[in-house]
N, C-alpha and C positions, 0 to 999 in steps of 0.2 A: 586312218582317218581320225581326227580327233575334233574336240570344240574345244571354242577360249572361253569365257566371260571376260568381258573390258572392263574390269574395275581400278588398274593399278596405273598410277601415274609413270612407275619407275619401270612397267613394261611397255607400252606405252615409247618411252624414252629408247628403249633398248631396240624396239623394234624398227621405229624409226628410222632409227640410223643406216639399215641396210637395203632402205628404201630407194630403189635407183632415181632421178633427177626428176622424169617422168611420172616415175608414182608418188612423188611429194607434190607434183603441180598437182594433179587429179583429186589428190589427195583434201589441196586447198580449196577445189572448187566446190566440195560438201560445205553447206550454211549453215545447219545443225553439225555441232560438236561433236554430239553422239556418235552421228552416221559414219561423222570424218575418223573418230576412233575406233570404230569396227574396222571400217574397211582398211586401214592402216595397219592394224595390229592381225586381222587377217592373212593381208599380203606381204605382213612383215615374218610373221608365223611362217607361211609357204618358204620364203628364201630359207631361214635359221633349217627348217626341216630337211628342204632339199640337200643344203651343205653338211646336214651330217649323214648323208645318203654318198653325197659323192667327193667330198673331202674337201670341198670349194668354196674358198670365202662367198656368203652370200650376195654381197653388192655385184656379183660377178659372175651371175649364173643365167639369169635369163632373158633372152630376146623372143623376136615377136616373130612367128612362123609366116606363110604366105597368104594364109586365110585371114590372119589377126590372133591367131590361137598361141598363147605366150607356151616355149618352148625354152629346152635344153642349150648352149651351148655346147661348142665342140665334141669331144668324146663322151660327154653325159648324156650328150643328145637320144643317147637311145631310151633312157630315163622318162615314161610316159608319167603324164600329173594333170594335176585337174584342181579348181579351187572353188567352192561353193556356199556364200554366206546370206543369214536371213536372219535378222533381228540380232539376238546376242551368240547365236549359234555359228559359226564356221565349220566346214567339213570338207579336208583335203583328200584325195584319191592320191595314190603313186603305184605306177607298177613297172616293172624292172625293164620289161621288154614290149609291154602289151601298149594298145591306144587304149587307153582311159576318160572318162567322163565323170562327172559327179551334178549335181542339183540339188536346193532344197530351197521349198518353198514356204515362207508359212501361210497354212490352214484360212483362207476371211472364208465366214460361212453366208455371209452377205454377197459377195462375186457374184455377177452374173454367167454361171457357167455355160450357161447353153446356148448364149450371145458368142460367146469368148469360142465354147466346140465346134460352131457350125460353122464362126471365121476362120479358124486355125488347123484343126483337126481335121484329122480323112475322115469322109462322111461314115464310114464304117465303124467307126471310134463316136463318134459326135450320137449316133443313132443307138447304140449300144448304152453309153450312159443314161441317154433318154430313155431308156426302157428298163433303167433298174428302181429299184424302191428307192423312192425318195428320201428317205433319211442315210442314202450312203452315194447320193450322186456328186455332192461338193466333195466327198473322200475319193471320187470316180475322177473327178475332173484334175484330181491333183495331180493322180497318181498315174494317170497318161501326162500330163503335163510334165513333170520330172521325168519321167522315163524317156521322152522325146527328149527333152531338154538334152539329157545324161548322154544320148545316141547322138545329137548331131553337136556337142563339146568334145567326146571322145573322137568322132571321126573327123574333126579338127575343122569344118567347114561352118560351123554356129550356124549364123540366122541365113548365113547365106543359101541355106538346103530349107527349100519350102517344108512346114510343119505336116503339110496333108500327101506327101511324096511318099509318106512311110506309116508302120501303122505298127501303135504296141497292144498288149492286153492293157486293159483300164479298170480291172475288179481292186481295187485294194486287195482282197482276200485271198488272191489269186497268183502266182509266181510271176512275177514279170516275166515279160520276152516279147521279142520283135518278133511281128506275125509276116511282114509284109514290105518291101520293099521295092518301088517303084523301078522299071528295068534289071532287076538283079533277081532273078530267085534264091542264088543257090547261099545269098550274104546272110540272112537270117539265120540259121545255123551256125556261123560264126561268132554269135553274139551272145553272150550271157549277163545276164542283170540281176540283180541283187536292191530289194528293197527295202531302206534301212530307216525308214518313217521311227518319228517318235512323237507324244503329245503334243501336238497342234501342229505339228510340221510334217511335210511329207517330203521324200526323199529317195532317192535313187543311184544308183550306181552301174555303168557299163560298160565291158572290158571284150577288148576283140581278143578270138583267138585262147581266151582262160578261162576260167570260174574265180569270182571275184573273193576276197576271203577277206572276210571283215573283221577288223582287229580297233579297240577303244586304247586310245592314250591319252597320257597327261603333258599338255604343252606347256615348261614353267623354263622361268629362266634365274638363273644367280649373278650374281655382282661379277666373277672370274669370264661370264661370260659377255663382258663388257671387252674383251681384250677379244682382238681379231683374229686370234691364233687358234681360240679357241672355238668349237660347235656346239648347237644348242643340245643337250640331252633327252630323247623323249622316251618318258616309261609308261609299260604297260597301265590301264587304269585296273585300278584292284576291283 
């Protein structure tokens, strides 16, 4: 997982380029500048990362699953990934074998959460936040919010799996994990989350089948990697 900041014209450029056709339309249809160079340099990020995962020019890697959940081709395919951007922040998930998801939200301390828990959430979640101390229910509301988010992006169905079908813990303070899952008992067990929140942002991570293991990098690129032969390089952050 790592973050970008969007400051440089000439990454910006670089990332661009390996934009498939599609994500330069989408790309156009942002009004603000800003937005259009986050989610660019985001999604431009994702590809450079994946090809030096699987040795694959980036322009050339990903299509779009049956759900809508952008995926692997051919033999990379088994390559689970996830992409999750908020404000100047991006945060990628990959795992070798596993389904993966990622979220991240930023923090408004203004939201009406308890409008937003009682439409969206399982009432067991919705009534739970409602009954903590006030000064940590918008950190309540977040932190069920990403962890759902994180569950129904990894199991590859997004918005199309009702929000209130499934049910996670909601303490910030507390270890994530799926409590509940509408017709399946025995899927909860399967699921481990990892909560990878930082100042004003809250966040989440969830991977079927492993224990997620959270590693920080530096996303940067050089002039050498303007040439197509070449992958982008990502190091550890010190």
């Amino acid at each position: 997982m790592g973050a970008s900041r969007v400051s440089s014209k000439y990454l910006l450029k670089v990332v661009e380029a390996v934009l498939s056709p599609d994500e330069r339309r989408r790309a156009k249809c942002f009004i603000r500048d800003d937005l259009r160079r986050r989610w660019t340099v985001a999604h431009g990020a994702l590809r450079m990362i994946l090809a030096a995962y699987t040795g694959t020019p980036p322009g050339c890697l990903v299509e779009t699953g049956p759900w809508g959940k952008p995926k692997l081709k051919g033999t990379a395919s088994r390559i689970g990934f996830n992409l999750s951007h908020t404000g100047h922040l991006a945060l990628i998930a990959i795992s070798s074998e596993h389904a993966v998801g990622i979220d991240a939200e930023t923090i408004r301390p203004n939201l009406d959460w308890r409008e937003l828990s009682e439409r969206f959430f399982a009432s067991a979640e919705a009534s739970e936040i409602k009954s903590l101390a006030p000064e940590i229910r918008v950190a309540a509301f977040f932190a069920c919010w990403t962890r759902k988010e994180a569950f129904i992006k990894a199991n590859g169905r997004g918005l199309s799996m009702p929000l209130d079908s499934f049910r996670v813990t909601v303490r910030p303070d507390f270890p994530p994990r799926l409590v509940w899952l509408e017709g399946n008992q025995r899927e909860p067990d399967k699921w481990s989350f990892e909560d990878i929140s930082e100042s004003g942002v809250a966040a989440a991570v969830a991977v079927r089948d492993h224990s997620p293991s959270v590693h920080r990098y530096t996303f940067s690129v050089s002039s050498d990697q303007l040439r197509p032969r070449n992958s982008i390089v990502v190091r550890p952050s010190d």
